[in-house]
C-alpha positions in Angstrom: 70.7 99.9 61.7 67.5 102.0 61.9 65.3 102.3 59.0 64.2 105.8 57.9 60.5 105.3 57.7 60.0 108.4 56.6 62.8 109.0 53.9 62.3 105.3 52.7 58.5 106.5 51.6 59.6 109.7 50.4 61.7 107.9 48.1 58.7 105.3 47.2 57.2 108.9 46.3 59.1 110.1 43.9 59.7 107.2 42.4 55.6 106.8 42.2 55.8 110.5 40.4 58.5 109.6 38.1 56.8 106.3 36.8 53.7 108.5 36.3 54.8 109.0 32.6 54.6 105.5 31.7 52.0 104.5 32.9 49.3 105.4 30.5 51.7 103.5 28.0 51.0 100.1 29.5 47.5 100.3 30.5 47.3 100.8 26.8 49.5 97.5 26.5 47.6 95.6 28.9 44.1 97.0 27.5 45.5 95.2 23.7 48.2 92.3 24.7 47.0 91.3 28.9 43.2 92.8 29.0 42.9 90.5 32.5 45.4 93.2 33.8 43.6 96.3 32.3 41.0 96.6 35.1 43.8 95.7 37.5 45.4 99.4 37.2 42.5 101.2 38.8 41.6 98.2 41.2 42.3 98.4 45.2 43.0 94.6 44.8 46.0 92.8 45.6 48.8 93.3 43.2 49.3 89.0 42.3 49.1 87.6 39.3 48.8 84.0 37.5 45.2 83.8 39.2 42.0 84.9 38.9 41.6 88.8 39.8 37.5 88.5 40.2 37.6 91.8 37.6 35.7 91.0 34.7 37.0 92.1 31.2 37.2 92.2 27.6 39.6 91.3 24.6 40.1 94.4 23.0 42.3 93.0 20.0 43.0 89.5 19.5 46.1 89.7 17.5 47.6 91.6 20.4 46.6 89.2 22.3 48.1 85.8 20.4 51.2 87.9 20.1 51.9 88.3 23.9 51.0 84.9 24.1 53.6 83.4 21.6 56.2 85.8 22.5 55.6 84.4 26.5 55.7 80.8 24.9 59.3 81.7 23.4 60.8 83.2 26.4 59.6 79.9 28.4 60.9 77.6 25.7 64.1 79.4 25.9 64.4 80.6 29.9 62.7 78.0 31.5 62.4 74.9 29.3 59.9 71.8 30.9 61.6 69.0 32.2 65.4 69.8 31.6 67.8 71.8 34.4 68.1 74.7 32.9 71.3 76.4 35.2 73.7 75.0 37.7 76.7 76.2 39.9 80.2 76.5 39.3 82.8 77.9 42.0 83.9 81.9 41.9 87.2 80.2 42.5 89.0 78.6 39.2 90.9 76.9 41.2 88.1 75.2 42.5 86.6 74.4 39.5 88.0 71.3 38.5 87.7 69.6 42.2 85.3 66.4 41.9 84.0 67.1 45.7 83.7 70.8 44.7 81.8 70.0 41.9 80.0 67.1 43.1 78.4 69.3 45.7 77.3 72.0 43.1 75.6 69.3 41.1 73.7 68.3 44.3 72.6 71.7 45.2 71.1 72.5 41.8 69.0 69.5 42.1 67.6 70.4 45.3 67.3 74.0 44.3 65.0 72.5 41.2 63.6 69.9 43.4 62.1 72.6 45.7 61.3 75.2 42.9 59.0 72.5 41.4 57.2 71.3 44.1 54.0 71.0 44.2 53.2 73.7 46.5 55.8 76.0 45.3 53.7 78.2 42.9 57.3 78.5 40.4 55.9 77.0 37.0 52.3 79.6 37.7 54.8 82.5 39.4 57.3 82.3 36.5 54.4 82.1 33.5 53.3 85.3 35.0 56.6 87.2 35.1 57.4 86.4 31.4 54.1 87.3 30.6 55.1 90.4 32.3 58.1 91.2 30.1 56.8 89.9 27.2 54.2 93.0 27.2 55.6 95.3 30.2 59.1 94.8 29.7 59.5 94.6 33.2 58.4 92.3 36.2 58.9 91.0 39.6 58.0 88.1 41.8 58.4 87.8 44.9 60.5 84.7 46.7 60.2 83.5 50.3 59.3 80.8 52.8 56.4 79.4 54.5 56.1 76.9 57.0 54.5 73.4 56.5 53.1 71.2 59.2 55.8 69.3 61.1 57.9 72.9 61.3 59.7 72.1 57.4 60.0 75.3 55.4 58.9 75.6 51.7 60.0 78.2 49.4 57.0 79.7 47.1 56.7 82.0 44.3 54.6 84.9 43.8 54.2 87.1 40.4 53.6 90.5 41.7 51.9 93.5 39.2 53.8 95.8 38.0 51.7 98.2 38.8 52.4 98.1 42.7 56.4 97.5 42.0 59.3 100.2 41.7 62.4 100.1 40.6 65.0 102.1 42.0 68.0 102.0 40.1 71.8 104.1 40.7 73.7 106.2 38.3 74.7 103.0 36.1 71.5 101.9 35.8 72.3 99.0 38.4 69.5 97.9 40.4 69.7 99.4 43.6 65.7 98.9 45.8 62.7 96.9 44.7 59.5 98.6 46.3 56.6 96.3 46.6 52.8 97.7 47.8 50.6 95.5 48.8 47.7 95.2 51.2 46.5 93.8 54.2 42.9 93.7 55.7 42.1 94.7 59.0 42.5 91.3 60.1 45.6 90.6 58.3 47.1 93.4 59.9 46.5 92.7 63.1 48.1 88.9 62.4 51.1 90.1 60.4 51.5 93.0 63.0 50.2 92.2 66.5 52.7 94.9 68.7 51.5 97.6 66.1 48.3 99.8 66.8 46.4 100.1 63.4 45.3 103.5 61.8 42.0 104.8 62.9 40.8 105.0 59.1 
């Protein structure tokens, strides 16, 4: 099916225009609870988070501050509790449910899926401090999931928090989550690597 280049950034459009109204309300967040982030919202930098920007900044209020902090502490404490498997599968199917094989295999797939979430390499334990960092303050946040290949052709998954700044929401008449729109940007270079068939802009 052919994408709509031009509708699909309409869309990202009006969605920018109608998120216009908020904003102001979490710079003023970020400047009291995430100051890192404050200098974030007028920067051309990439949108990732649970690193070092290379903004400088200032505390404006420390109570803000040690609030978001506890209140991220909680949510990881409860969410994503250290050391313990903190979801697993069970069939759509009841009558699958109480199968042994059926449920043997679930129990395998969860530890994998937590074997490659922590892995080293994986970014999950930064990517998901980040995004409850996000909706401890924002009440919002995103990160972005996908693969990479490692020497000797294996794929990895990896985790990336992205800013909330450069993510929209798009949501339907229920308030069900209908498109995630992510900006981000590439250098010259980048764009030529990630886009080789593509003739860049002139500017």
């Amino acid at each position: 099916m052919a994408v709509d280049s031009e509708a699909m950034v309409a869309r990202y459009r009006k969605l920018e225009t109608e998120r216009t109204a908020r904003e102001p309300g979490w710079r003023k967040l970020s400047a009291y609870c995430l100051p890192e982030h404050y200098p974030l919202w007028s920067s051309p930098r990439r949108g990732l988070l649970g690193g070092s920007s290379g903004v400088e900044y200032k505390a404006w209020d420390a109570i803000g501050v040690e609030c978001a902090s506890k209140l991220t502490a909680a949510y990881e404490r409860l969410v994503t509790p250290k050391g313990r498997r903190w979801h697993s599968y069970e069939p759509n199917d009841p009558e699958l449910r109480g199968r042994a094989d059926v449920n043997l295999w679930l129990d395998d797939l969860t530890q994998r899926v937590f074997r490659q979430r922590y892995a080293s390499k994986s970014g999950f334990e930064t990517a998901i401090q980040a995004v409850l960092q996000s909706v401890a303050v924002y009440g919002n946040a995103a990160m972005w999931v996908g693969q990479r290949a490692l020497p000797g052709g294996m794929m990895q998954t990896f985790f990336l928090p992205l800013f909330i700044r450069d993510v929209l929401f798009e949501v339907d008449m229920f308030a069900e989550l209908t498109h995630v729109y992510h900006r981000f940007f590439l250098t010259p270079e980048e764009f030529r690597h990630r886009f080789p068939e593509v003739r860049p802009p002139a500017s």
